[in-house]
C-alpha positions as CSV (number, residue, x, y, z in Angstrom):
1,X,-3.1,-13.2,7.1
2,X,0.5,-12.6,5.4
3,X,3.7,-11.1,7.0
4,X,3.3,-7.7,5.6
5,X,-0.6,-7.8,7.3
6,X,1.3,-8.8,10.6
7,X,4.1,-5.9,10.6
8,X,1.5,-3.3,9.0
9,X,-0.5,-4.3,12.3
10,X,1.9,-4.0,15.2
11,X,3.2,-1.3,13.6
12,X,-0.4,0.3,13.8
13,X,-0.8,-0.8,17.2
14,X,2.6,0.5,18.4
15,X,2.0,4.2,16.9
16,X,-1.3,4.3,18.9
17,X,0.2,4.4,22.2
18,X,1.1,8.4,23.4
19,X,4.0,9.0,23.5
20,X,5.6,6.4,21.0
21,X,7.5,9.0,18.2
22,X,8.1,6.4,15.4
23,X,8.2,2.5,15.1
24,X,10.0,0.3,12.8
25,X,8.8,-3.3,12.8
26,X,9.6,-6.3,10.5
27,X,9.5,-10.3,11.3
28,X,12.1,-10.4,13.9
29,X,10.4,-7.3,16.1
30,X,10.1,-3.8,16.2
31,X,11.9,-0.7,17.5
32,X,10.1,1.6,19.3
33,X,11.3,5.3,20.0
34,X,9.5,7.2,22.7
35,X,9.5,10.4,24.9
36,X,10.8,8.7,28.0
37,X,7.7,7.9,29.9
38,X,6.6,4.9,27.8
39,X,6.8,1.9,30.1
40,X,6.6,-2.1,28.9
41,X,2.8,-2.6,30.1
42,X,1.2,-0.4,26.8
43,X,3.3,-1.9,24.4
44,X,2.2,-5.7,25.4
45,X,-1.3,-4.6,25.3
46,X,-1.1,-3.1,22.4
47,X,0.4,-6.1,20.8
48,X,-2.1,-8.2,22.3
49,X,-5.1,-6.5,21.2
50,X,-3.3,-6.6,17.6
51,X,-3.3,-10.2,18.1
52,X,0.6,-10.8,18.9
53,X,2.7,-11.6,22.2
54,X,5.8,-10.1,23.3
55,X,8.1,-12.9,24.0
56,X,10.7,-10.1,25.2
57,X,10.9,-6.4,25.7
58,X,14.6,-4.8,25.8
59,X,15.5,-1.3,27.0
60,X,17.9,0.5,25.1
61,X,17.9,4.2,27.3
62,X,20.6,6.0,24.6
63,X,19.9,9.3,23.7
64,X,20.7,10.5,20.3
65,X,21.2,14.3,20.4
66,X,21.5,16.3,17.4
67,X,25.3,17.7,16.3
68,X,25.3,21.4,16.8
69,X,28.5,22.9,14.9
């Protein structure tokens, strides 16, 4: 298995969990965006069954809301 296998398989895992919107994984981790009911307990098992541990989970509650002019 190579690095791109590794990201091109969380990233698979991560966008079959409902809810998730879009992921962006590399190496270091991945970015998750979801509709606001995702909680930490599908995204380590996810990972898991792809093989991979979370060593850390961090919640980042902004909300990005479009520019109306």
């Amino acid at each position: 298995m190579n690095a791109v296998h590794a990201v091109r398989a969380v990233e698979t895992a991560l966008r079959g969990i409902p809810g998730v919107l879009a992921v962006e994984a590399n190496l270091g981790g991945a970015v998750v965006a979801h509709d606001g009911g995702l909680r930490a307990s599908p995204i380590r098992d996810a990972i898991h069954n792809a093989g991979f541990e979370v060593t850390e989970i961090i919640e980042d509650r902004r909300h990005r809301l479009p520019l109306i002019e």
